[in-house]
C-alpha positions in Angstrom: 0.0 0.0 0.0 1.5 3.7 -0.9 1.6 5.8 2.1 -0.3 8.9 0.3 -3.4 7.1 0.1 -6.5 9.0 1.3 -9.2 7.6 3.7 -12.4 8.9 3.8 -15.6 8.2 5.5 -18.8 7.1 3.7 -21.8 7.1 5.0 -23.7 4.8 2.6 -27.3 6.9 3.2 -25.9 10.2 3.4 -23.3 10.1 0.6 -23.0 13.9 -0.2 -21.2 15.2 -3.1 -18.1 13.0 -5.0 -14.5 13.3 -4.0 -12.3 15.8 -6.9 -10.0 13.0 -7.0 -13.0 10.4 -8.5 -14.9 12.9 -10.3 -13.1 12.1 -13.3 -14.0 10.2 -17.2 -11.6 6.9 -17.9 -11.5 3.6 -15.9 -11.3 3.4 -11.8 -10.9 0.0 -10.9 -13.1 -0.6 -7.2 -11.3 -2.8 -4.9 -12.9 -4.5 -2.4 -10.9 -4.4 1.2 -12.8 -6.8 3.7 -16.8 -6.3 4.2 -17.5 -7.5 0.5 -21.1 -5.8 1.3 -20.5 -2.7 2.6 -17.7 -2.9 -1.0 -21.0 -3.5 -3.5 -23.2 -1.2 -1.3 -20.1 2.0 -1.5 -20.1 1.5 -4.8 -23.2 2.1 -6.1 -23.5 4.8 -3.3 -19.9 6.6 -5.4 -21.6 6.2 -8.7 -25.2 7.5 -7.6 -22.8 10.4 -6.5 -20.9 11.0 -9.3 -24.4 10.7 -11.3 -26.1 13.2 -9.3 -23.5 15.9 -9.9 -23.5 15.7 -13.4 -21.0 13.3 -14.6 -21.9 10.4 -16.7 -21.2 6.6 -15.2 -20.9 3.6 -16.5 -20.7 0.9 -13.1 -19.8 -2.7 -14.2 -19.8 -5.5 -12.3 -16.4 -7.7 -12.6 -16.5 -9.8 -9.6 -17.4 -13.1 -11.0 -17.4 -15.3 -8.9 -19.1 -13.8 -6.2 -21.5 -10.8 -8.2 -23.5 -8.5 -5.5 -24.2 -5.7 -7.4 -26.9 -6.3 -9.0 -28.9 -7.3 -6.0 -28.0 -4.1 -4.3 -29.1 -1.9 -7.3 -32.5 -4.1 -7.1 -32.2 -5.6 -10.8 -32.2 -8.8 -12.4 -28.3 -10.6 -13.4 -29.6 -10.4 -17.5 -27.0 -10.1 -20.1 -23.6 -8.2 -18.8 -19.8 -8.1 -18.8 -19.5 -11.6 -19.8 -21.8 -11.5 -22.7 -20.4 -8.0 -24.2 -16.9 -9.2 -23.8 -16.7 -13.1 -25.1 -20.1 -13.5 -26.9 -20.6 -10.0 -29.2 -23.5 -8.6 -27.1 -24.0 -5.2 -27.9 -23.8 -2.4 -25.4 -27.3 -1.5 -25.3 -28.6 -5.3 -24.7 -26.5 -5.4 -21.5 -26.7 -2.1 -20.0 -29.8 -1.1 -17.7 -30.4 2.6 -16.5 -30.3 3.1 -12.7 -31.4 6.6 -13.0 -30.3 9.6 -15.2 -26.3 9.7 -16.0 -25.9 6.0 -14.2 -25.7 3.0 -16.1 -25.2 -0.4 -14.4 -23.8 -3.4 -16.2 -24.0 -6.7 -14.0 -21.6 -9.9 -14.4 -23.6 -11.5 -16.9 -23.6 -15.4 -18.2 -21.8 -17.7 -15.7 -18.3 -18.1 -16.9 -15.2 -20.5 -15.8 -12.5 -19.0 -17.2 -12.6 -15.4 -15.7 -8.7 -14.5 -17.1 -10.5 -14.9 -20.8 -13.4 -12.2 -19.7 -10.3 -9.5 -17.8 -8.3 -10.4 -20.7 -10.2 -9.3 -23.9 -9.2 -6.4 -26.4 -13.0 -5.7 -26.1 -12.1 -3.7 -23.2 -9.6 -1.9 -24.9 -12.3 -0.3 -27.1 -14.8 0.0 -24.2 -12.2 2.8 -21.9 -11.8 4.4 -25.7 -15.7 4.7 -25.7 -16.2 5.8 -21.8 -13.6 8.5 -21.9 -14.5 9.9 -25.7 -18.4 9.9 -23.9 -16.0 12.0 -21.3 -17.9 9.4 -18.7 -16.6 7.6 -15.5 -15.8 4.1 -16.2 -16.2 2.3 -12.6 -15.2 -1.0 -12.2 -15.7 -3.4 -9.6 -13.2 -6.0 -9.3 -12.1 -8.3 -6.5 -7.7 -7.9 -7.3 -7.2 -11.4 -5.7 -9.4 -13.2 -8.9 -7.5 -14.8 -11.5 -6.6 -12.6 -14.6 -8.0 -9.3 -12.8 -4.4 -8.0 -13.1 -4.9 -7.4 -16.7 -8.1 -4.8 -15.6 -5.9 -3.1 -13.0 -3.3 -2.5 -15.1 -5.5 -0.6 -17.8 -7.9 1.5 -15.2 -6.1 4.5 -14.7 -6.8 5.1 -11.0 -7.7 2.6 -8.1 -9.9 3.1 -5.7 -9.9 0.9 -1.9 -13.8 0.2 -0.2 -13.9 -1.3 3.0 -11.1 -1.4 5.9 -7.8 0.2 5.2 -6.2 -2.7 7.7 -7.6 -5.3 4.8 -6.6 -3.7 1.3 -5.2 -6.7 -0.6 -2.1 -6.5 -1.9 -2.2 -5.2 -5.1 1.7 -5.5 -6.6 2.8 -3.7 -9.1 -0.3 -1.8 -9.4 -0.2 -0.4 -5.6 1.3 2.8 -7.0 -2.3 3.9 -8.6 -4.5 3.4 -4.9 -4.6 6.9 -4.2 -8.2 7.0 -2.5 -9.8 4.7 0.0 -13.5 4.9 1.4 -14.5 3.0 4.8 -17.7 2.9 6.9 -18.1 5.9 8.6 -18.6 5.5 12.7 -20.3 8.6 14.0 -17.8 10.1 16.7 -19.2 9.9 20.2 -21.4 12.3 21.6 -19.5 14.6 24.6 -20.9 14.4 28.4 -23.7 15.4 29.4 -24.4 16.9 32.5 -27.6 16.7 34.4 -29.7 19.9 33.9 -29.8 22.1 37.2 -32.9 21.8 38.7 -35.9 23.7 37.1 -33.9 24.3 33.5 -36.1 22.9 30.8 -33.9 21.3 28.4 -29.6 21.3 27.7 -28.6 21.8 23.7 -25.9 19.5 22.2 -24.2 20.5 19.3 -23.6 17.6 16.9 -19.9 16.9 16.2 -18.6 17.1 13.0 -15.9 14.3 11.5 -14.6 13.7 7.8 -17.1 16.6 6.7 -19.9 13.8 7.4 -22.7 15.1 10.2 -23.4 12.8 13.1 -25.0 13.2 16.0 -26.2 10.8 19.1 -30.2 10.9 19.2 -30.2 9.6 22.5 -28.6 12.8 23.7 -30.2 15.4 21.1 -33.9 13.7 21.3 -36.0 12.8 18.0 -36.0 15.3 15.3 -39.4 15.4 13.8 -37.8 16.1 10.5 -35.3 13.8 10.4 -36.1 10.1 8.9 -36.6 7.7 11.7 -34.2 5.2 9.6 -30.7 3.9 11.0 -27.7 4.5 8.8 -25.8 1.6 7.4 -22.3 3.3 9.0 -24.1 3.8 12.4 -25.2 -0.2 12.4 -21.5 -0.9 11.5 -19.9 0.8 14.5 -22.4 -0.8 16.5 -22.1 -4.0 15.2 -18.2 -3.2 16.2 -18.6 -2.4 19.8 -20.6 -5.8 20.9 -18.7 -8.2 18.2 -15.9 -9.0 21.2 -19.1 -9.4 24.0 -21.2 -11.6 21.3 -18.5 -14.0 20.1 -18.6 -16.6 22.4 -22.6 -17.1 21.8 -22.7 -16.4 19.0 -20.4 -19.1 18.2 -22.2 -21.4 19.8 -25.5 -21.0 17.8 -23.3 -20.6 15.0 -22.4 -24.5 16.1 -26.1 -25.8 16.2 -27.3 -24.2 13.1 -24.4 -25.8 11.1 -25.4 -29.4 12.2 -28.8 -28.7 11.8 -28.1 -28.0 7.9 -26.0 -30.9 7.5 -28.7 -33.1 9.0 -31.4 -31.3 6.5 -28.3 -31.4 3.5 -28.4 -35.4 4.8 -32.5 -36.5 4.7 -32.3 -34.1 1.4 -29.7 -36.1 -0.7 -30.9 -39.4 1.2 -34.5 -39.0 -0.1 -33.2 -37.9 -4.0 -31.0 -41.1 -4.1 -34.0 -43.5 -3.0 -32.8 -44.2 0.2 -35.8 -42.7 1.8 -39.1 -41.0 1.2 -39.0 -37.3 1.2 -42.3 -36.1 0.6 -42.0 -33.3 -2.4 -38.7 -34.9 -3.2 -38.5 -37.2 -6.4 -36.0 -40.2 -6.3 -33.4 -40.4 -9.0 -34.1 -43.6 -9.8 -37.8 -43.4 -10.0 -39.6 -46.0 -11.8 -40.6 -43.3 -14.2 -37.3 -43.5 -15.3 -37.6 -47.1 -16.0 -41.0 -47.2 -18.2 -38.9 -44.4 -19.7 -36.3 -46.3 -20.6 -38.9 -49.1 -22.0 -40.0 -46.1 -24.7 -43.3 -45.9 -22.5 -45.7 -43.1 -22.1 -49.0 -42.6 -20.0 -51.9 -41.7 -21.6 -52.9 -38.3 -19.6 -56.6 -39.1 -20.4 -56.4 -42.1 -17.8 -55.6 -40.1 -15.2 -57.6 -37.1 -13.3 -54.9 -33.7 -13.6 -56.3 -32.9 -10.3 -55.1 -36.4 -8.8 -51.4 -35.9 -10.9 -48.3 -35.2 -8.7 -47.5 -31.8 -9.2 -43.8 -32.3 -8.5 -43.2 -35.1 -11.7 -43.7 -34.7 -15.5 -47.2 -34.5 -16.9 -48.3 -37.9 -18.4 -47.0 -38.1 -22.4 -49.6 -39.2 -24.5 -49.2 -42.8 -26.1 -50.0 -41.6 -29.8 -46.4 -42.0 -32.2 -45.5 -39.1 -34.6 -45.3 -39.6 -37.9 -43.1 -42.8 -38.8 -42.0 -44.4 -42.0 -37.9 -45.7 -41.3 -37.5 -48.3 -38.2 -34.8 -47.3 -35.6 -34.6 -50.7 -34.1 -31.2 -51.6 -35.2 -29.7 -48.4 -34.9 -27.2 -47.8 -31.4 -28.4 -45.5 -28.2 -26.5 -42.1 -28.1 -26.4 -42.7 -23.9 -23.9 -40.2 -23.3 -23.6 -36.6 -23.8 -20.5 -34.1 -23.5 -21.6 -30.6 -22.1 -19.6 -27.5 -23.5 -20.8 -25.0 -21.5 -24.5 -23.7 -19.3 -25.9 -20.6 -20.0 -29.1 -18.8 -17.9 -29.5 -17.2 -21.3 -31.3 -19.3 -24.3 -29.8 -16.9 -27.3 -26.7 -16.9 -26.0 -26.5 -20.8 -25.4 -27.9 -21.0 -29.4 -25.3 -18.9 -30.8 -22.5 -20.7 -28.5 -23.9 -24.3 -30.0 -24.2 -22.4 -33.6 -20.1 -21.4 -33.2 -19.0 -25.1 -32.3 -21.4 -26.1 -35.5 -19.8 -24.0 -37.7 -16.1 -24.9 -36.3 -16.4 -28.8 -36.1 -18.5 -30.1 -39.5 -19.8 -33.8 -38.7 -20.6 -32.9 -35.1 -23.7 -33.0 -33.9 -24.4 -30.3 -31.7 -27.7 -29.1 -29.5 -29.4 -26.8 -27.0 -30.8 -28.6 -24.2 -32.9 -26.9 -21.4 -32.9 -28.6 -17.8 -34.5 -26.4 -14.3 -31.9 -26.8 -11.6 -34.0 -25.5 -8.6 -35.9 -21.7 -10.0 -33.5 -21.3 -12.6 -33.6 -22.6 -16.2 -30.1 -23.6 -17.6 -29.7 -24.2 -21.3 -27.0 -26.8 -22.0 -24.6 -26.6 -25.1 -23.7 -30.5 -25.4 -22.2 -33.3 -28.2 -25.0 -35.0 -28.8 -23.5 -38.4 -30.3 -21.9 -40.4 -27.8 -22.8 -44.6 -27.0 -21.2 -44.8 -23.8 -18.7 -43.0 -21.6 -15.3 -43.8 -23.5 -17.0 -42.6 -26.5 -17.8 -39.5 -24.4 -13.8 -39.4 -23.9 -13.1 -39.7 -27.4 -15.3 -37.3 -28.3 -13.8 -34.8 -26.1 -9.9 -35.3 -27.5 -12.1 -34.9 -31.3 -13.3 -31.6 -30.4 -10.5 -30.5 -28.3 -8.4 -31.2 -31.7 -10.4 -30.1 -34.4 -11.2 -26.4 -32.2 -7.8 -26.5 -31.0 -8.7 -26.2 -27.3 -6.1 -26.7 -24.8 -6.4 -29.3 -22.2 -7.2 -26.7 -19.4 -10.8 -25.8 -21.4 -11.6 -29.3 -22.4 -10.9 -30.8 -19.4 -14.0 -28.7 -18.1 -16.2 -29.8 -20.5 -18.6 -32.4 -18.3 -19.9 -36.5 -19.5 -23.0 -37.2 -18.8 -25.7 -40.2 -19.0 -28.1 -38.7 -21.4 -30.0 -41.6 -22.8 -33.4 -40.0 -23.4 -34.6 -37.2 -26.1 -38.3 -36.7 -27.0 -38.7 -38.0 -30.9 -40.4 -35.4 -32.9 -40.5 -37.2 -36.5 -39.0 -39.2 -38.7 -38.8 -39.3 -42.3 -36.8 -41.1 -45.0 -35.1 -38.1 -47.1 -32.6 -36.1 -45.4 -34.1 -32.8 -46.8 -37.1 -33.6 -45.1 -35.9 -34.1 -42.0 -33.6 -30.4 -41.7 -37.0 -28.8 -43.3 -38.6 -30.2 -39.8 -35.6 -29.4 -37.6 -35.8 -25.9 -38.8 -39.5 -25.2 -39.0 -38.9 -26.7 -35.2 -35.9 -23.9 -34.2 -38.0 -21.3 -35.7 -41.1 -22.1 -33.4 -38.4 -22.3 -30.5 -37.6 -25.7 -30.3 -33.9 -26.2 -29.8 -34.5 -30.0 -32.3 -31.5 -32.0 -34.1 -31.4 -35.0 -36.0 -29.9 -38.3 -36.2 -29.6 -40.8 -39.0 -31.5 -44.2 -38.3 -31.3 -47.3 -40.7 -35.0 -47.6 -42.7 -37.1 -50.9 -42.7 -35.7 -51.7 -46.3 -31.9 -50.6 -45.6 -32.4 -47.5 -46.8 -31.1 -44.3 -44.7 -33.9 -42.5 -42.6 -33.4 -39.8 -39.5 -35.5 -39.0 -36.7 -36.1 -35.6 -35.5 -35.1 -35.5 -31.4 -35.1 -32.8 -29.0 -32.9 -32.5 -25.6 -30.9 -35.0 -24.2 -31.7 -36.0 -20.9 -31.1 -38.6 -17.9 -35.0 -39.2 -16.9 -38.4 -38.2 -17.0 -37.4 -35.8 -14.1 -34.4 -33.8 -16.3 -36.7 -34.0 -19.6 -39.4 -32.0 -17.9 -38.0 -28.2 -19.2 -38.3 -29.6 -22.4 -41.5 -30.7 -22.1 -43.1 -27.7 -20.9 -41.2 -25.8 -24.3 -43.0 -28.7 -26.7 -46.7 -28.4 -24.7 -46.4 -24.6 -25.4 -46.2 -25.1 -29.3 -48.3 -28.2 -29.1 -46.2 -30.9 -29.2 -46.9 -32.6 -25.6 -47.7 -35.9 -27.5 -44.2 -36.5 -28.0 -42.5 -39.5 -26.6 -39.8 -39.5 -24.9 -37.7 -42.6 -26.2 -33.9 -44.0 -26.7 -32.0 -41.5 -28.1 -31.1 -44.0 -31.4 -29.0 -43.1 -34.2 -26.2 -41.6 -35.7 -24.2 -38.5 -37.0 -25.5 -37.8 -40.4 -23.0 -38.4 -43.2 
């Protein structure tokens, strides 16, 4: 840390106007010194600031692995840094507009490998933009993150919020931390002596400190004027004085509510494996799973939708699509190899479109699966007969989009033996006229090439990839909205086209 480095107070209510020293257009890098909180919450507190005296801000979100921001600025983790760096979002898809003059970009799509992200020569032509816009590019990134010591060394100033006993070590870069912010503690209120006898009331002054106001209410009463809302600092320095008396309770409860979550964690994963019932939890190994593996499909007409579980798959109805070519003697494709997740659909179709147009004779697909509230949208490999064939296929692609071990090595296997069949026909041409009348009505379909009755090629339409009934539900709820909920879900037979 340089010696010259200013410390001020912020109280995260009662901001007031911006330091000289920030009020400036080009990149400030925001590092985070302790409290990671009270390091999201100062920063939006600086930008609203900055905003609100005229200068322009653009406030982006690089801490990756751990993102805040958005949750404190009260907005939804859309499209952000991620997208508009790696996958050629434009700048007005992944902004949102806090209020007048302040932008807020958030982290974005989920990403692995954060050094690719702090590394691009997008950002290059993004400081260009911000300073040309004569704006205040602010930029929130943890230092300690792999690959963040390519953003530090382009911002121009940096900028320490939290504890000045905590600022990370910032190396080479330490030269630029000129500013600091931490939480401001009102400064205690001076004695007061007991009135003399028959005086109505004494005055206190409040006391002044790092040109924030403060004053102890106790001693000055309630101001009818004033908020009746505790500042963020003021809760701080509280939480300061008792966090010696509290420790030894609190650590303690801390004790019995972290075996309590274990034993929850334990019934939880005990009732998904089969071990036990869990009412509201569905067994991996359901027997859904195994009339699914027989190609076998409940007709929902059989059964009330008032007396259906809510927490399975609907029932798929037992009428075929369309068949001409038999897929009996073609192999299951049981395995899958995911490239990559993505909370965003369009982003996870052009990822699978990229990998299509890098590695001809792949087949490639956009699978949607619900992990708890949050839809995911898988880009996988869709031919694969078994686990080594899952390998091979990995060292293939690796290869052919010359991939170093350190990405492929992240890309994940899986037991995928099920797809709901769409069609089949027995000319190729057919079969892509289907697939893209399917993508254009948002279905995320692929094809396969079967073997027809009379030796002749034939292909079947498919869509997901999937390890039950349980994992194929997303899917189903996309093909019931453009009604297609007759579709069975079956073996996932065939091969790459030729």
């Amino acid at each position: 840390m340089t010696p010259d480095v200013s410390w001020h107070g912020l109280s995260i209510d009662a901001p007031g106007p911006p330091p000289a020293e920030l009020d400036r257009t080009g990149a400030v890098a925001l590092i985070p010194a302790g409290d990671r909180a009270f390091a999201a919450a100062a920063a939006l507190t600086l930008a609203r600031s900055l905003a609100r005296h005229g200068r322009r801000v653009f406030l982006c979100d690089l801490d990756l692995a751990a993102p805040r921001l958005h949750i404190m600025a009260g907005v939804p983790r859309d499209a952000g840094v991620t997208d508009f760096v790696l996958y050629g979002a434009s700048a007005g898809h992944v902004v949102t507009e806090l209020e007048e003059r302040l932008l807020f970009v958030s982290s974005g799509t989920p990403v692995v490998a954060y050094e690719t992200v702090f590394g691009s020569d997008r950002w290059e032509a993004l400081i260009a933009a911000a300073t040309h816009a004569r704006a205040c590019l602010l930029l929130m990134v943890p230092p300690e993150v792999k690959g963040a010591d390519a953003v530090l060394a382009r911002a121009e100033t940096l900028v320490a919020l939290g504890e000045e006993d905590e600022c990370p070590d910032l190396g080479d870069h330490a030269s630029k931390l000129r500013l600091g912010f931490h939480p401001h503690a009102p400064a205690p209120a001076p004695p007061v002596e007991a009135p003399a006898q028959g005086a109505v009331h004494a005055t206190i002054e409040p006391a002044r400190e790092d040109d924030v106001w403060s004053a102890d209410p106790a001693a000055t009463g309630p101001d009818p004027d004033a908020e009746e809302t505790l500042s963020l600092a003021t809760a701080a320095a509280m939480n300061r004085a008792h966090r010696k008396a509290s420790e030894s309770s609190e650590g303690g409860s801390r004790l019995w509510l972290l075996l309590l979550l274990l034993l929850l964690l334990a019934v939880v994963v005990a009732g998904w494996m089969g071990w036990i019932s869990v009412p509201g939890i569905v067994p991996r190994r359901a027997e859904t799973s195994q009339a699914v593996a027989r190609e076998a499909a409940v007709d929902p007409s059989s059964t009330p939708a008032a007396a259906r579980d809510e927490a399975s798959p609907a029932p798929l109805s037992d009428t075929a699509p369309p068949s001409t070519p038999s897929a009996t003697e073609a192999p299951v494709q049981g395995w899958t190899l995911r490239l990559g997740a993505f909370q965003n659909g369009d982003v996870a179709r052009r990822e699978a479109a990229r990998y299509g147009a890098a590695a001809p004779g792949h087949v490639f697909a956009v699978v949607p699966v619900d992990i708890g509230d949050t839809r995911w949208f898988r880009v996988v490999s869709v031919v694969a007969t078994d686990e080594a064939a899952a390998e091979m296929e990995r060292a293939a692609l690796a290869s052919q989009l010359a991939v170093g071990a350190d990405d492929s090595n992240g890309w994940i296997s899986r037991s995928s033996p099920f797809a709901f069949l769409l069609s089949e026909h027995g000319a190729r041409s057919e079969a892509e006229a289907r697939v893209a009348a399917l993508v254009a009505e948002g279905v995320d379909a692929y094809l396969l090439a079967v073997p027809g009755a009379d030796g002749a090629p034939g292909y079947r339409v498919y869509a997901g990839a999937y390890a039950d009934v349980a994992e194929a539900r997303a899917m189903q709820e996309v093909l019931q909205g453009v009604g297609l909920g007759s579709a069975l879900l079956v073996e996932r037979r065939g091969t790459r086209p030729e």
